[in-house]
C-alpha positions in Angstrom: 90.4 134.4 71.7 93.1 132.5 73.4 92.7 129.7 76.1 93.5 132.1 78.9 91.1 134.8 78.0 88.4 131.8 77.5 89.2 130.7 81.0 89.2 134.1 82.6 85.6 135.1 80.8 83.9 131.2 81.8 82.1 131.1 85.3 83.3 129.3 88.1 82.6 125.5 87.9 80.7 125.8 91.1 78.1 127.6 89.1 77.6 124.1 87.0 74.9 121.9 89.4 76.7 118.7 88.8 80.1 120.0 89.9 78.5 121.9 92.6 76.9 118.6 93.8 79.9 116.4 93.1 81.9 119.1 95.5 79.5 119.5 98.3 79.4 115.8 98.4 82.7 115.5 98.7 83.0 118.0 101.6 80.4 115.9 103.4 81.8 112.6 103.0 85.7 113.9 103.7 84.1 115.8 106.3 83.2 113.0 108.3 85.9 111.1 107.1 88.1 113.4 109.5 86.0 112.8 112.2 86.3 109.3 112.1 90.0 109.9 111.8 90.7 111.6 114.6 87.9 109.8 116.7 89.4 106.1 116.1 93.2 106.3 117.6 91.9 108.2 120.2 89.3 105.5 121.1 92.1 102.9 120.5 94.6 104.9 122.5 92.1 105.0 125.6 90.9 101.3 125.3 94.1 100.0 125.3 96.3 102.5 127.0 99.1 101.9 124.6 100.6 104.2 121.3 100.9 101.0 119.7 97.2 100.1 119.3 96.3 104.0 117.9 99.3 103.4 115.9 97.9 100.3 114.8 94.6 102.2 113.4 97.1 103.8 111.0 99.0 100.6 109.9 95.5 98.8 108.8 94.1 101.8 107.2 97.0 101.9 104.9 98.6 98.3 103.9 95.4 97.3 102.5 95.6 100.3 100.4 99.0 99.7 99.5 98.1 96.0 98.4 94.5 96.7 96.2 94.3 100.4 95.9 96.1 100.3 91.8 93.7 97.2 91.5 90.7 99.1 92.5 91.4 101.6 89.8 90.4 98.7 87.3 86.9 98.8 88.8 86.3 102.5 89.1 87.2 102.3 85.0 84.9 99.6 84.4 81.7 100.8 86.4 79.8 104.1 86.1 81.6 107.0 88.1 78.4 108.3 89.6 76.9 105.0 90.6 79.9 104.1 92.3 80.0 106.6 94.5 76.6 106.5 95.8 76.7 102.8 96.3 80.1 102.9 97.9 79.4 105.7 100.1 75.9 103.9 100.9 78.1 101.0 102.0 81.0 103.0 103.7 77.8 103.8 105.9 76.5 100.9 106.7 79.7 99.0 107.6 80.2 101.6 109.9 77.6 100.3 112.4 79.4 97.3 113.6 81.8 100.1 115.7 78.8 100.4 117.9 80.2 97.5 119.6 83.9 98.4 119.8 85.0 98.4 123.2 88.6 97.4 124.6 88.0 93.9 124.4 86.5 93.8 120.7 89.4 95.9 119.2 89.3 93.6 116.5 86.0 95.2 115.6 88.0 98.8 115.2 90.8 97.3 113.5 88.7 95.3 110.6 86.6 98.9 109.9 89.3 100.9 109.4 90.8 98.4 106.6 87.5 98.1 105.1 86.7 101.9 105.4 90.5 102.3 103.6 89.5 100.0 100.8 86.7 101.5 100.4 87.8 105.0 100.6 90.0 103.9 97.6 87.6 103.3 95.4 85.2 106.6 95.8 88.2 108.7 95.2 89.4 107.9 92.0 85.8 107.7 91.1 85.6 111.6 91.9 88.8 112.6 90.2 87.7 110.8 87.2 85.0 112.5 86.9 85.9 116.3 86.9 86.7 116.0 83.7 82.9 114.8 82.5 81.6 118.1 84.9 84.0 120.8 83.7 84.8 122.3 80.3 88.2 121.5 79.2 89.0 125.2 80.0 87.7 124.9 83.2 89.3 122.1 84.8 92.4 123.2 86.4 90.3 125.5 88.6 87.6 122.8 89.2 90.6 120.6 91.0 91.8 123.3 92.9 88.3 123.8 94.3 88.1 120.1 95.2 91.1 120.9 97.1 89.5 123.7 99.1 87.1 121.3 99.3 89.3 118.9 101.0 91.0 121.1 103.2 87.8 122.6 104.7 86.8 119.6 105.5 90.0 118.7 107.4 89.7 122.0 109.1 86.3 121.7 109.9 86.3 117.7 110.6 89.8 117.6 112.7 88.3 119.8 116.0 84.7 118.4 115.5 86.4 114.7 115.9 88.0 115.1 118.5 85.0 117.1 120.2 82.6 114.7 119.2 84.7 111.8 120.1 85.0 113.7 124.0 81.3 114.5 124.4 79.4 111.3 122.5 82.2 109.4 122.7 82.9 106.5 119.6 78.8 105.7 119.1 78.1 109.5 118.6 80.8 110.0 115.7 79.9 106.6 114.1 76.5 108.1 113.9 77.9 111.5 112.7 80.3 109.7 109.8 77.3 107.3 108.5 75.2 110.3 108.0 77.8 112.2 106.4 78.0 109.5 103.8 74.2 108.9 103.3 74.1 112.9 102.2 76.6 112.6 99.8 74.9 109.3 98.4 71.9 111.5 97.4 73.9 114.6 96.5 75.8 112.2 94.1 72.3 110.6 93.4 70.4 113.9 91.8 73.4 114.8 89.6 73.2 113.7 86.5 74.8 110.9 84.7 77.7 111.5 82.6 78.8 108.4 81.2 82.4 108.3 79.7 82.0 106.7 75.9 83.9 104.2 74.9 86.7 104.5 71.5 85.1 103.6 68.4 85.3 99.9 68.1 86.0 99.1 71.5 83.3 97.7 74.2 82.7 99.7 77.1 85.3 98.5 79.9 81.6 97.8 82.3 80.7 94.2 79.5 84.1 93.9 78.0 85.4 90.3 79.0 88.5 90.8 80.2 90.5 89.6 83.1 90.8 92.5 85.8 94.9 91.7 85.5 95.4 92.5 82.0 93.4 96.0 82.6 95.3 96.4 85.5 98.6 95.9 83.5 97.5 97.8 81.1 97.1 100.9 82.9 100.5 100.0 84.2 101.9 99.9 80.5 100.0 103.7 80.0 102.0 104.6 82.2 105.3 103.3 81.3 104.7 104.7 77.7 104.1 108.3 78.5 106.9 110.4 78.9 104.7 112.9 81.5 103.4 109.7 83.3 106.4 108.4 83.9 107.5 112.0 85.3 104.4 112.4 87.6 105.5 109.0 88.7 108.9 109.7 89.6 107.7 113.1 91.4 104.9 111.7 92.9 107.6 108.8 94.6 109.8 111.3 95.6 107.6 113.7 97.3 105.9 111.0 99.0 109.5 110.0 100.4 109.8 113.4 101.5 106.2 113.5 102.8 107.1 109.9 104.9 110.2 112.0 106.7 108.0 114.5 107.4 105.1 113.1 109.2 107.7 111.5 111.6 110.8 114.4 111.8 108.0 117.0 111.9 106.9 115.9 115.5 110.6 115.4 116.6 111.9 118.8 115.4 108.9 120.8 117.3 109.0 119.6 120.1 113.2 119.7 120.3 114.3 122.0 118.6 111.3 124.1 119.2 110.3 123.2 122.8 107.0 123.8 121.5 105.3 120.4 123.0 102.3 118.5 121.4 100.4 121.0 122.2 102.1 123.5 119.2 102.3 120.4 116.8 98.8 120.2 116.9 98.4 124.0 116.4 101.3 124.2 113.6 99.8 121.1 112.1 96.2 122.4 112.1 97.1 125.4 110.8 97.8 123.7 107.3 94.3 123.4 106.4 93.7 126.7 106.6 97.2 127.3 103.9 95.3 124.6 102.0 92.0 126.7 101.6 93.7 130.0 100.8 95.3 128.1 98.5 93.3 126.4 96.7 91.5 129.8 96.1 94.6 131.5 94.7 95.0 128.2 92.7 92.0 128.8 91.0 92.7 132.0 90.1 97.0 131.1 89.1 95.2 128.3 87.1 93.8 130.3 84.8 97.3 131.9 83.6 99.5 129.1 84.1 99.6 125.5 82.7 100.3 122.2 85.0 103.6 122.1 84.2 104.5 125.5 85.8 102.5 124.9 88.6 104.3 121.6 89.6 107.5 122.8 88.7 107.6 126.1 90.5 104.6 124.9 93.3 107.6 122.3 94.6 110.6 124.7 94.3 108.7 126.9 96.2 107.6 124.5 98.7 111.0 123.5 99.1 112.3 126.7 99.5 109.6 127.5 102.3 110.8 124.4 103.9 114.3 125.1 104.2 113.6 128.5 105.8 111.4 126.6 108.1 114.0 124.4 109.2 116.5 126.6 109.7 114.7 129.2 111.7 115.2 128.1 114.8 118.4 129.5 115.9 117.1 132.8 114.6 113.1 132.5 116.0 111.0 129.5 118.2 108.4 131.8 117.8 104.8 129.6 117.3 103.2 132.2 115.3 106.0 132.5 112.8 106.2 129.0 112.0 102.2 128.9 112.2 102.8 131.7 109.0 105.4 129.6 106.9 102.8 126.5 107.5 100.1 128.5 106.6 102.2 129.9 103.2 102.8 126.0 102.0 99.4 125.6 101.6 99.9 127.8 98.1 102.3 125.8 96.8 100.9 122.6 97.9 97.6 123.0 96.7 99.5 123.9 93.2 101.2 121.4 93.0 98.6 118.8 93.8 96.5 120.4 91.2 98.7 120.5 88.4 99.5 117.3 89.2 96.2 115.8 88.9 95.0 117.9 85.8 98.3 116.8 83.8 96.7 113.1 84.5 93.3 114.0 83.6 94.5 115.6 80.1 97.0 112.8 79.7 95.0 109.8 80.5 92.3 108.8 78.3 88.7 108.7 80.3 88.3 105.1 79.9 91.9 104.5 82.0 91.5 107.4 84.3 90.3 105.5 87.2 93.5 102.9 87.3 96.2 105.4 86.6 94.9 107.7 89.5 94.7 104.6 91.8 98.3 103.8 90.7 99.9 106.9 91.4 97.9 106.8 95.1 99.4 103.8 95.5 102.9 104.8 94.7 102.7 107.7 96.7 101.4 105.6 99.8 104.1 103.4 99.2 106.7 106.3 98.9 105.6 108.0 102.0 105.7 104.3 104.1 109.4 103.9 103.0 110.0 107.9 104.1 107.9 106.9 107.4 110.7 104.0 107.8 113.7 105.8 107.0 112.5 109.0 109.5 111.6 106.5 112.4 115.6 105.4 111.3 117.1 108.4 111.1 115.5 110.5 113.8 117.8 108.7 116.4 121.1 110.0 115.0 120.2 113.3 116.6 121.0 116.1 113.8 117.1 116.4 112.9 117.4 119.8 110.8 120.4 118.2 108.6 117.9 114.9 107.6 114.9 117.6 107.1 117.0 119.4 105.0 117.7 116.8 102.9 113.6 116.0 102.3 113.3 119.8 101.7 116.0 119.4 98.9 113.5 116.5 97.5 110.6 119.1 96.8 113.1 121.2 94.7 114.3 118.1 93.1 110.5 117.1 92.2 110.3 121.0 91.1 113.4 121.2 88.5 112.6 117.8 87.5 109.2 119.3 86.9 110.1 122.1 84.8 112.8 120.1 83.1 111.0 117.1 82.0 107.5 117.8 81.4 107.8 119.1 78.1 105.1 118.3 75.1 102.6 117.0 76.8 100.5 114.5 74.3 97.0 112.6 75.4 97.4 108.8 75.0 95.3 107.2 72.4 
């Protein structure tokens, strides 16, 4: 019987408890991370009156990423998956609380929880991604990760109106209470799964007693890296499409409301719209998964994406239609879900278990740091006026990732 016919006869991973816990959690937890995300520039934005102090909500959620997030990767390897995640997301909780007391004058208070919630935040998700492979069959894991990405974007469709609901009717207090139980139910979700502890090569102590300096692991994940030929290939992809990814967040905004004369008002809908391409996705992921390895999902997932994304930005002298462009959003949640999930499953097949946790937090890290130098070179660019020439070129960067995708990841070998 070949892999694929294996794959196609073998129930969904959600039919496994510990996956089924693992997920659910993770809805929860991103769930009300959303909330908290959409509830914290708004309160900034009203208690100071000025973009620049919601903006600023964004700026301290992601440097401290940028500076620890491939160093936190060390920790995830060397501590228990499981345990981490309920005793982070017992913590992310608790230091919650102190928000109670935000108000306009103690924005310092909203300013040092959001860095800590970021730090925080990457920790418990390389924690989850390193473990898939521990819940799933081997079989079985390309569709797990495209679950966790339904998983993810139902809870930014679900958590993205309920924030900004919540945040109107209870104001800040009411979603702080909301996000802190959100995290104490996935602490016990996580809690009554069971342990699966990653073994340790013979000969080698487990990372958790092994004295060693937190650097030299940290390097060392680096240098897995820079030995693998498919590493070093997600690593280049993963910096290009987070360049693109940077243009986008701030071109996106310009070109709707120019060229489309659509106002905020259709950026939100257009933009909310995604999550719901990113659940239909992830479902036909699952499916796509079972007939076609990583490297034909990242490959074709990004020329596809890119080729969505011209049409998009091109459209207008044709359409200004909302409910068009609503569609083509909608239609990149396919290939972006693919992509994200080949991406991640080449890691996890690459990557021995004991290094998962600092590769992952590397790659993050790179792709935050891609997407801040795109977010630089859009806030640039946008004021030379010719918006769909400079989108263009950022939709030419997902076919780039795609050929270089097809071309390059070839062989793929585990690291010792």
């Amino acid at each position: 019987m070949t892999a694929a016919e294996t794959q196609k006869r073998s129930p969904s991973p959600l039919l496994r408890r510990d996956f089924a816990l693992i997920w659910t959690a993770g809805l929860v937890s991103d769930t009300g991370d959303w909330l908290l995300m959409i509830a914290l520039p708004l309160f900034a934005l009203s208690a100071t009156g000025s973009a620049l102090g919601a903006s600023t909500v964004f700026l301290v959620e992601l440097v401290p990423m940028l500076l620890v997030g491939s160093f936190l990767g060390v920790l995830v390897d060397r501590w228990d998956h499981r345990r981490t995640i309920v005793i982070v997301a017992i913590l992310q909780g608790l230091l919650l609380l102190p928000l109670l007391a935000a108000s306009a004058d103690r924005m310092g208070i909203v300013y040092a929880v959001a860095a800590v919630e970021a730090v925080l935040g990457a920790i418990i998700n390389p924690a989850r991604q390193a473990m898939i492979p521990q819940l799933v069959g081997a079989d079985q894991l390309a569709r797990g990760n495209a679950l966790i990405a339904v998983s993810d974007s139902l809870a930014r469709l679900i958590g993205s109106p309920l924030g900004g609901l919540s945040f109107a009717l209870w104001g800040l207090p009411g979603v702080v209470i909301a996000d802190a139980a959100s995290y104490v139910i996935t602490a016990v979700l996580v809690a009554i799964s069971r342990p699966h502890p990653v073994a340790a090569p013979p000969g080698e102590e487990p990372a958790s007693t092994a004295e060693r300096r937190i650097l030299h692991e940290w390097v060392e994940g680096l240098a897995l890296i820079a030995r693998s030929a498919t590493l070093r290939t997600l690593a280049l992809i993963a910096a290009l499409g987070g360049v693109a990814q940077g243009l986008f967040l701030v071109l996106f905004l310009v070109y709707v409301t120019q060229n489309l004369g659509a106002g905020d008002t259709g950026a939100g809908i257009i933009r909310g719209v995604q999550a719901i391409g990113g659940v239909l996705g992830g479902l036909v992921t699952g499916v796509l998964a079972r007939r076609l390895g990583p490297r034909s999902m990242i490959g074709g997932g990004y020329i596809v994406f890119g080729l969505l994304s011209l049409l998009t930005w091109n459209l207008a002298p044709f359409t200004t239609a909302l409910w068009v462009y609503c569609g083509l959003f909608i239609a990149m949640g396919l290939p972006g879900v693919t992509t994200a999930t080949g991406e991640i499953t080449l890691v996890q097949t690459t990557v021995p278990p004991r290094a998962l946790g600092r590769v992952i937090a590397a790659m993050t890290t790179l792709d935050g740091a891609a997407q801040a130098v795109g977010l630089l070179l859009g806030g640039l660019l946008a004021a030379s006026g010719d918006i769909v020439r400079i989108l263009d070129v950022q939709a030419s960067l997902y076919l780039l990732c795609g050929i270089i995708g097809i071309v390059a990841l070839r062989g793929t070998k585990r690291l010792p």
